[in-house]
N, C-alpha and C positions, 0 to 999 in steps of 0.2 A: 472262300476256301473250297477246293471241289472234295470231292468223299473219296477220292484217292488218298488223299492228305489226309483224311479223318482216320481211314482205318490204317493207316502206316503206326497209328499210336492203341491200337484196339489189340486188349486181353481178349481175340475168341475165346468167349466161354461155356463151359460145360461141366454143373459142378452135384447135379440132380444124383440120389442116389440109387435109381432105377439106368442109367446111363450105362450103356453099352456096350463093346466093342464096334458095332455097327454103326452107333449115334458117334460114336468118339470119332472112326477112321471120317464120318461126313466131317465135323468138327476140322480135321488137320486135314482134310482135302479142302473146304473152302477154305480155311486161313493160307493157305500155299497160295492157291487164285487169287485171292483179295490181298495179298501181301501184309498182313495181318502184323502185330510186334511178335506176338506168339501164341499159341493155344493152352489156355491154363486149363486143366484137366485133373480129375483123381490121382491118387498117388499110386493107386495099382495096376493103372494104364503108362504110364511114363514110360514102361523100357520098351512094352507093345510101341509103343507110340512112337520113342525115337528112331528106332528101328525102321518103323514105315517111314518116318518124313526122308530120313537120310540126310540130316542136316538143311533141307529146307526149310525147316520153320522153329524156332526156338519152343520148344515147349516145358510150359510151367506148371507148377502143382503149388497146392497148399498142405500146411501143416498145424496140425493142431486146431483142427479146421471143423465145424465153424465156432467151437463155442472156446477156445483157447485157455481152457483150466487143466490139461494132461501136466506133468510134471516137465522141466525145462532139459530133461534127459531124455524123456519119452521125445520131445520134441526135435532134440539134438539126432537121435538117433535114425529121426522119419526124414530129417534132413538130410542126412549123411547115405542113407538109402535111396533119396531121389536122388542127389545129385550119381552119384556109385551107377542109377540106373539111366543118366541120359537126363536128367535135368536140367534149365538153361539157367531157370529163374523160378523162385522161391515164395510166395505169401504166406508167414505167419500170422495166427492170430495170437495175441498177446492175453496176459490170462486177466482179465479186467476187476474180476474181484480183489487182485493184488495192486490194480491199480489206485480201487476206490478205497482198500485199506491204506493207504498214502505207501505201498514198499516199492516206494519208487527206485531205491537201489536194487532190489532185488527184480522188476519189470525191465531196468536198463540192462541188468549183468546177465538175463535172459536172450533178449535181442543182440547182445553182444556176443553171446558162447552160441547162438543157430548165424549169426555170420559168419562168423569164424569158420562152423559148419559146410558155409556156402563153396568154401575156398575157392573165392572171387568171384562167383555167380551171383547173380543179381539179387538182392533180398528186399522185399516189401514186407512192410509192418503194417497187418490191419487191428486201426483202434475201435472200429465196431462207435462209430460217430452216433449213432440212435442210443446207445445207452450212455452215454455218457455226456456230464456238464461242461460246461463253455471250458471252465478251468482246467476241467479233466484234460478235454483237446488239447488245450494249449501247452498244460502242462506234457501230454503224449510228447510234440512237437518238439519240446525240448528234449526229451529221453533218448527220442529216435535220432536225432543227431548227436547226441553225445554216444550213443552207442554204436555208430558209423553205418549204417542201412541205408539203402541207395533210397527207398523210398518210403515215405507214409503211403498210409490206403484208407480209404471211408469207410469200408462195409465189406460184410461177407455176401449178402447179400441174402442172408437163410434168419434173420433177427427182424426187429417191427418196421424198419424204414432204410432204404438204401441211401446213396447219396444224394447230399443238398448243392446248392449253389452256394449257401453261404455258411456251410463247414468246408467247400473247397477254398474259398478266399479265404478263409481263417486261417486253414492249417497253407496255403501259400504265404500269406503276411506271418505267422511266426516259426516255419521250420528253418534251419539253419543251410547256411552256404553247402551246394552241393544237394542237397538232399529233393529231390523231386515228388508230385503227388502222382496218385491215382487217387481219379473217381472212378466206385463201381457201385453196382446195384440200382436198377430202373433210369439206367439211360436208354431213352426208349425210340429217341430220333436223330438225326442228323443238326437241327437246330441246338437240342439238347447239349449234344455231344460238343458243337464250337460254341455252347454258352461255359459249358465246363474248361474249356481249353481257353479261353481267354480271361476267367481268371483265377487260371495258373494250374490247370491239371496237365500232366506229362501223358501221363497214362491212363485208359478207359477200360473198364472191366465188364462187356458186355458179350451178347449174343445178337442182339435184336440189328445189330444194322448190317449184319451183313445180311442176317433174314430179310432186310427189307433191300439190299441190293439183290439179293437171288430172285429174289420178287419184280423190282424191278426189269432185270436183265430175263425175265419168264414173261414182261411185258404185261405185267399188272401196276408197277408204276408204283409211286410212293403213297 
């Protein structure tokens, strides 16, 4: 697979909260050139943001982000405002203390009332995979499809550990028809990135490989 095809599925990321207008406009200028899925960026940047690309590059925000405990209105509300500002696509995080308290009705009818939110832009569900147990995941996996969300997600990438290889075949082997992965947090290569994709990440949530094509294309090479 050459790295053209890799980052055709790559979240440019930019998610620091020292981040800039300066760092953001570099961010949506290389995902334009490296054909990027989109640039996921703060939420206070979005309408700056769509404005500059002019509809070349999808750009996405998160909500509720990173530690997903805000109330499920706080969250509806930060949705309804990215999308209002030029949003394409969405990453919630979900609030995991109500996960691990089992109100699993109450984490689905969440993820269900910020899609709703999305009206019809793409929504990913991060379950923040480092805090939580095998069952937790799996049991995620089902929620997220029963509440209709385009995608799962690994990680915020701001918690003890990003994504693994074997939380992405897990939540591949039990999410529901339709529903797609991202892996994000410390993919760090191009090897990395088609070990994630082969089995069964849709989406990547990184920065590091277009850094490492500007690099190369600067003639310093991988």
């Amino acid at each position: 697979m050459n790295t053209s095809e890799v980052l055709k599925i790559v979240d440019h990321t930019l998610l620091t909260q020292t981040a800039t207008w300066e760092d953001i406009k570099t961010i949506l200028d290389d995902g334009i050139k490296y054909e990027t899925a989109s640039a996921c960026i703060p939420a206070a940047y979005v309408k700056q943001a769509a404005e500059y690309v002019e509809g070349k590059l999808p750009i996405c925000t998160v909500i509720g982000f990173p530690n997903g405990y805000s109330t499920t209105a706080t969250k509806v509300f930060e949705t309804k405002d990215a999308i209002v500002n030029g949003a394409s696509e969405i990453d919630m995080v979900i609030n995991i203390g109500f996960l691990k308290d089992k109100k699993y009705d109450e984490v689905e009818e969440e993820i269900r009332q910020i899609h709703e939110a999305c009206d019809g832009k793409i929504l990913k569900v991060i379950i923040e995979t480092c805090l939580l147990t095998e069952e937790e995941k799996i049991k995620m996996c089902e929620i997220v499809t029963k509440a209709g969300a385009e995608f799962i997600k690994t990680s915020t990438g701001f918690s003890t550990a990003g994504a693994t290889f074997e939380d992405v075949k897990l939540m591949h082997d039990h999410v529901g028809e339709g529903v797609k992965v991202k892996a994000a947090g410390g993919i760090s290569s191009f090897d990395d990135a088609e070990k994630f994709m082969s089995l069964g990440a849709d989406r990547l949530g990184t920065s590091r490989l277009v850094k490492i094509m500007k690099n190369t294309d600067n003639g310093a090479g991988y």
